[in-house]
C-alpha positions as CSV (number, residue, x, y, z in Angstrom):
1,X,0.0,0.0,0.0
2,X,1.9,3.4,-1.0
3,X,1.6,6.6,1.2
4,X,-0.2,9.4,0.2
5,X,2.2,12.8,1.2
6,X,0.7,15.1,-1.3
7,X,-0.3,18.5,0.3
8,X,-3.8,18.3,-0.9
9,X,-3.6,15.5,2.0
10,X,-1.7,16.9,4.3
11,X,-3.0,20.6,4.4
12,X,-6.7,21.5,5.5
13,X,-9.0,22.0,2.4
14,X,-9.4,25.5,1.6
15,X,-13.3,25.1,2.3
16,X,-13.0,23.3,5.7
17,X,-10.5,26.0,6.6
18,X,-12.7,29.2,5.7
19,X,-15.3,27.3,7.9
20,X,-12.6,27.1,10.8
21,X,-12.0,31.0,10.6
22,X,-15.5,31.6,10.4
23,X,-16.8,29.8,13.9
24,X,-13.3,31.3,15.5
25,X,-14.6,35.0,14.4
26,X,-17.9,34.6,15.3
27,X,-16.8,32.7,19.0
28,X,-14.5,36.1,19.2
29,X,-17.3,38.5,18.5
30,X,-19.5,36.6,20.5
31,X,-17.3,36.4,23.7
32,X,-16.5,40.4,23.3
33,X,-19.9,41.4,22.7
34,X,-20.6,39.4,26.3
35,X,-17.8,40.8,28.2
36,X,-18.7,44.4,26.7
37,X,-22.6,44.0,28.2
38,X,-20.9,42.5,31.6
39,X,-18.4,45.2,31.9
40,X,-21.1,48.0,30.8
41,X,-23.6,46.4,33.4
42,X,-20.8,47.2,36.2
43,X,-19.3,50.5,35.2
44,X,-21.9,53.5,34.6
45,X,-19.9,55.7,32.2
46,X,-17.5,53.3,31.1
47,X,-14.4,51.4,32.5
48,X,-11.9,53.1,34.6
49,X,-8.7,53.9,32.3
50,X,-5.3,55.1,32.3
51,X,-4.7,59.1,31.4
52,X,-1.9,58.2,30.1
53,X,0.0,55.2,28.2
54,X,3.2,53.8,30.1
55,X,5.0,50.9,31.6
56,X,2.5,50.7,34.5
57,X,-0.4,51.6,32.5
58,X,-0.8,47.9,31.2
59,X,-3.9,46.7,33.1
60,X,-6.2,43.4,32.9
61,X,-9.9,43.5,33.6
62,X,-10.8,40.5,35.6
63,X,-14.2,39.7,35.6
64,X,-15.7,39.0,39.0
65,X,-19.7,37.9,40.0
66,X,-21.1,41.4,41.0
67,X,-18.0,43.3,40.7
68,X,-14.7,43.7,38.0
69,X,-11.3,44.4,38.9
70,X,-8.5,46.5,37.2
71,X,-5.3,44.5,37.7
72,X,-1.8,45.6,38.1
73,X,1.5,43.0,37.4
74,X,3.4,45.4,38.0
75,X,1.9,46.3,40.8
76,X,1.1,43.2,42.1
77,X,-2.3,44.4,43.3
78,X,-5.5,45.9,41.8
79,X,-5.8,49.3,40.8
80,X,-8.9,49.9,41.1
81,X,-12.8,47.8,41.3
82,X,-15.6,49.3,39.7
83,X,-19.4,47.7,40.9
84,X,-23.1,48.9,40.8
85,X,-25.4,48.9,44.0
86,X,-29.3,48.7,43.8
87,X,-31.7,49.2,47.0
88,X,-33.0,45.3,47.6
89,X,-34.4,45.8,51.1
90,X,-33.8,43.7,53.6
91,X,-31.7,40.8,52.6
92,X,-30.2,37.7,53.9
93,X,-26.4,37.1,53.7
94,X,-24.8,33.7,54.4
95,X,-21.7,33.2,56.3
96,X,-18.2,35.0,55.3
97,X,-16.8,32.7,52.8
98,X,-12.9,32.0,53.2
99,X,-10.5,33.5,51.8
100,X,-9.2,31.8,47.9
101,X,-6.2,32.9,45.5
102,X,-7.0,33.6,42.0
103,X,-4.7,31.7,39.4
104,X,-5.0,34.5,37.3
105,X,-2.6,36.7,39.1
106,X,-0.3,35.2,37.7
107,X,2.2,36.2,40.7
108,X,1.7,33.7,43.5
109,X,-0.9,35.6,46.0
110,X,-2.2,32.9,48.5
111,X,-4.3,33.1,51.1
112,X,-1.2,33.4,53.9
113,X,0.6,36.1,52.1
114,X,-0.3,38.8,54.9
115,X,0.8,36.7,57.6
116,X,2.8,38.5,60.2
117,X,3.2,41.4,58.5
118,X,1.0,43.8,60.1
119,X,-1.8,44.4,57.6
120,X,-4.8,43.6,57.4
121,X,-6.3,41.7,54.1
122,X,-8.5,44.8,53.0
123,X,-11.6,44.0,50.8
124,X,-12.2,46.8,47.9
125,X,-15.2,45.8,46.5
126,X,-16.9,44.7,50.2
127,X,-18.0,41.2,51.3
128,X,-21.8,42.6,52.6
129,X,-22.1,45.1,50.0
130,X,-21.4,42.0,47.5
131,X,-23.7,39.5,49.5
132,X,-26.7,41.9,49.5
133,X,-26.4,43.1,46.1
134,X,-25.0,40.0,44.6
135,X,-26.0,36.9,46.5
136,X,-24.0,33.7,47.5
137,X,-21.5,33.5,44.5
138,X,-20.4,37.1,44.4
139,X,-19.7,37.0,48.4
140,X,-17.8,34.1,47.2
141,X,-16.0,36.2,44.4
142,X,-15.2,39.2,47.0
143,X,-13.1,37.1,49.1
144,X,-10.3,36.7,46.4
145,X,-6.9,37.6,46.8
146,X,-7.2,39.6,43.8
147,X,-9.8,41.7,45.8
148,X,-7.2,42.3,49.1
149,X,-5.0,44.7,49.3
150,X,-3.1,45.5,52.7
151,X,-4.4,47.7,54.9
152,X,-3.4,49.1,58.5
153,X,-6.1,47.5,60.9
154,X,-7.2,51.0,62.1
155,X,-8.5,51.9,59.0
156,X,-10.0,48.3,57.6
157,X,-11.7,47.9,60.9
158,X,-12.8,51.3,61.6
159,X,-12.8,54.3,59.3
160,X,-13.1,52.2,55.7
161,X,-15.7,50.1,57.5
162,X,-17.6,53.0,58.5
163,X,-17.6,54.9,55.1
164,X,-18.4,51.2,53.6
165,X,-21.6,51.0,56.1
166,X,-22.3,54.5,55.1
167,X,-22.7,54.0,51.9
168,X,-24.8,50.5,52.5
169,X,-27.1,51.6,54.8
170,X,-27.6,55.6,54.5
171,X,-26.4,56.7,50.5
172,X,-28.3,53.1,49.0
173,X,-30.9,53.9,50.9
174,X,-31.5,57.1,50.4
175,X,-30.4,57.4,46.2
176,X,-31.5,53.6,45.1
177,X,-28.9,52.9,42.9
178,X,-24.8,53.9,43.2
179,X,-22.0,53.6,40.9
180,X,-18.7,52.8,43.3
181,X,-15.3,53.0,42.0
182,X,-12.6,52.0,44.8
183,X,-8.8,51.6,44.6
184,X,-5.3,52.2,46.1
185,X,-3.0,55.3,45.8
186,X,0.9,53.9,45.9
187,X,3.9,55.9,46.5
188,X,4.4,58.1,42.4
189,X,7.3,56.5,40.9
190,X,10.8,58.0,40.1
191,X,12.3,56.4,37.1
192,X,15.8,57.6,37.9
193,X,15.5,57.4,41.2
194,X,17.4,54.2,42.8
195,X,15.2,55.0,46.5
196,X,12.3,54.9,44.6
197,X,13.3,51.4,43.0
198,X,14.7,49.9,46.5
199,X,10.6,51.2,47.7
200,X,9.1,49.8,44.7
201,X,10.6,46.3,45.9
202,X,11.0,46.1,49.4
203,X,7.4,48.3,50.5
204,X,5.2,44.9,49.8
205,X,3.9,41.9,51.4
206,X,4.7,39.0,49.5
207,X,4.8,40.4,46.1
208,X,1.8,42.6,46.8
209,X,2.8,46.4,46.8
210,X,1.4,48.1,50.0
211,X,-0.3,51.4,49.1
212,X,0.1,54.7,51.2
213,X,-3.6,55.6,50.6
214,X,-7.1,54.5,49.5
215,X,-10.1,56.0,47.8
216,X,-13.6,55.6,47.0
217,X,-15.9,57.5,44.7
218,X,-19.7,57.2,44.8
219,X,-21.9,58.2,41.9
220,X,-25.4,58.1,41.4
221,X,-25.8,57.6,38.2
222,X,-28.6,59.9,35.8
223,X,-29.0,62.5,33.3
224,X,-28.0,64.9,36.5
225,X,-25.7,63.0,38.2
226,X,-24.1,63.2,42.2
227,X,-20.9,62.4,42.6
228,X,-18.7,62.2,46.8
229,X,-15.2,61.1,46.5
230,X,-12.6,60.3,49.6
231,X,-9.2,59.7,50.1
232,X,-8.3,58.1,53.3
233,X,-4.2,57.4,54.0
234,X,-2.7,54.3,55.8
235,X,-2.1,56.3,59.2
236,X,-5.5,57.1,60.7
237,X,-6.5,56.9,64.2
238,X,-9.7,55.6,62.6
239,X,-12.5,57.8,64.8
240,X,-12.1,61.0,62.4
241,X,-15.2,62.0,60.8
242,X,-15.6,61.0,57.6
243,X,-16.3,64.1,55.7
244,X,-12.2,65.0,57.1
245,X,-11.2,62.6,54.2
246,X,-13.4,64.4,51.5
247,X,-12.3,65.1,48.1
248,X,-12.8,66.3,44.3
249,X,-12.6,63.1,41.7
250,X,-10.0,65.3,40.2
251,X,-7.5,64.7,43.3
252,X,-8.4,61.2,42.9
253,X,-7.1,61.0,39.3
254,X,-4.3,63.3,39.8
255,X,-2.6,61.0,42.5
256,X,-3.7,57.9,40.5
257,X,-3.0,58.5,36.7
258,X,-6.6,57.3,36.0
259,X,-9.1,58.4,34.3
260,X,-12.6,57.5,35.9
261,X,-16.3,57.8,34.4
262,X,-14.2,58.4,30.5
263,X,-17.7,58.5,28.8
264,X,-19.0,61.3,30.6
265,X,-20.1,64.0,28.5
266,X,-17.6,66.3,27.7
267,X,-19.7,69.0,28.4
268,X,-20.5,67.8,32.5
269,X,-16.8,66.6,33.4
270,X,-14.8,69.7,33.7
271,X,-16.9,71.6,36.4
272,X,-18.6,68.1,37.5
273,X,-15.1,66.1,38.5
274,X,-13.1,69.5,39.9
275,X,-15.8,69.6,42.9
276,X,-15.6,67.8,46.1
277,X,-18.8,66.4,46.6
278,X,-21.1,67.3,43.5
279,X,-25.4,67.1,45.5
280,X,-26.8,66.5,48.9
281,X,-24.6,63.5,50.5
282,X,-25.8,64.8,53.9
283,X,-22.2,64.6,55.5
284,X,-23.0,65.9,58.6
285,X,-25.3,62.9,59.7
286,X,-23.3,60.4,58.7
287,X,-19.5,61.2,59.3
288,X,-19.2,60.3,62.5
289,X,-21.4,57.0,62.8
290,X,-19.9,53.9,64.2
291,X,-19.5,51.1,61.8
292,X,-21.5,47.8,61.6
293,X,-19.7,45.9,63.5
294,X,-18.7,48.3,66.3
């Protein structure tokens, strides 16, 4: 029996290959036209992006249950979640999940990574918020690494718990649905500097990069929308009134290199992002309530 090597054997008929191409294009459009919806769904006005292009501007969106993520290699950390809230009521949660790496860090984040040093494993997009608006998986989903970042124990279990129940139990309440965009602020870095390399390496735990500061902006979203935005550094006593920690979503992008809400009309940003605290957030009630769980 002779052996057939011709390339009209070997190699894919032209026919059978144009159908190949096809279902790859349309699985491609498919998958991108469901991950645009997804990431559309959780980020009113677009997803968070960088100002301007650079080596630490490479970011991947990972794709949570109720929440996504903007995810720094470089970093080691995320550099910002973006998540929607609507008013449910009163709602059940089940019980804290445990904590769970996520293989797609890439760089090896596990659950022990914070041990003895210090920190605290600080949730940005928060396990109730995530239960109540989310149910069962996306509590699940908030209790990835990729989801901690460290924090001092003063301010993950005091003042960022108490703006976190703030915005839960008095802004949801009160506007119905919220827009919430929350992320570090790490040390700017010097290029030429060979101090700001020997920080960039040794301020981390594990490979995680600690950051000197948090934020959190709150939108509710409309044709007229209000916007409250706060900075809150590693160093707080953790009793300060909220409304100390207030700022304009310009200061937020200044000291991030981000650019936040990008498909807001041209016309509403300027005056809109340059104010601290755009409406009625009622600041004086709320800045000084304890948290939930104090």
């Amino acid at each position: 029996m002779s052996l057939d090597l011709s390339l009209s054997r070997v190699l894919p008929r032209p026919r059978n290959l144009l159908m190949s191409l096809v279902l790859v294009v349309a699985g491609v459009m498919l998958w991108q036209s469901t991950e645009q919806h997804y990431r559309e769904r959780l980020s009113w006005m677009g997803v968070t992006e960088w100002q301007e292009p650079g080596v630490q501007a490479f970011t991947r969106v990972l794709r949570n249950d109720g929440y996504l993520v903007g995810w720094s290699d470089f970093r080691v950390g995320a550099l910002w979640t973006s998540y929607r809230l609507q008013e449910r009521g009163s709602v059940d949660i089940g019980p804290r999940p445990d904590f769970s790496a996520d293989w797609r860090t890439l760089w090896p984040v596990d659950t022990s990574s914070y041990r003895g040093s210090g920190y605290d494993r600080g949730h940005l997009a928060p396990n109730y918020a995530m239960a109540v608006n989310g149910g069962e998986a996306a509590q699940r989903d908030s209790f990835l690494m990729s989801n901690m970042l460290p924090q001092s124990p003063k301010l993950n279990r005091q003042l960022w718990q108490r703006l976190e129940a703030v915005v839960m139990d008095h802004f949801l309440p009160r506007f119905g649905q919220l827009q919430v965009i929350t992320g570090p602020i790490y040390t700017p870095m010097d290029w030429l500097s060979g101090e700001s390399w020997r920080h960039l390496a040794l301020n981390r735990v594990g490979f995680v990069e600690i950051p000197e500061s948090f934020y959190k902006i709150i939108v509710v979203p409309g044709d007229t929308p209000l916007a409250v935005a706060f900075i809150m550094p590693q160093d707080v006593d953790g009793g300060e009134p909220l409304s100390q920690y207030l700022v304009s979503i310009d200061e937020v992008e200044q000291r991030t290199g981000l650019n936040f809400l990008p498909s807001l009309p041209a016309s509403l940003e300027p005056a809109w992002e340059a104010t601290a605290g755009v409406g009625d957030w009622d600041l004086s009630q709320v800045s000084r309530l304890p948290g939930r769980f104090e």
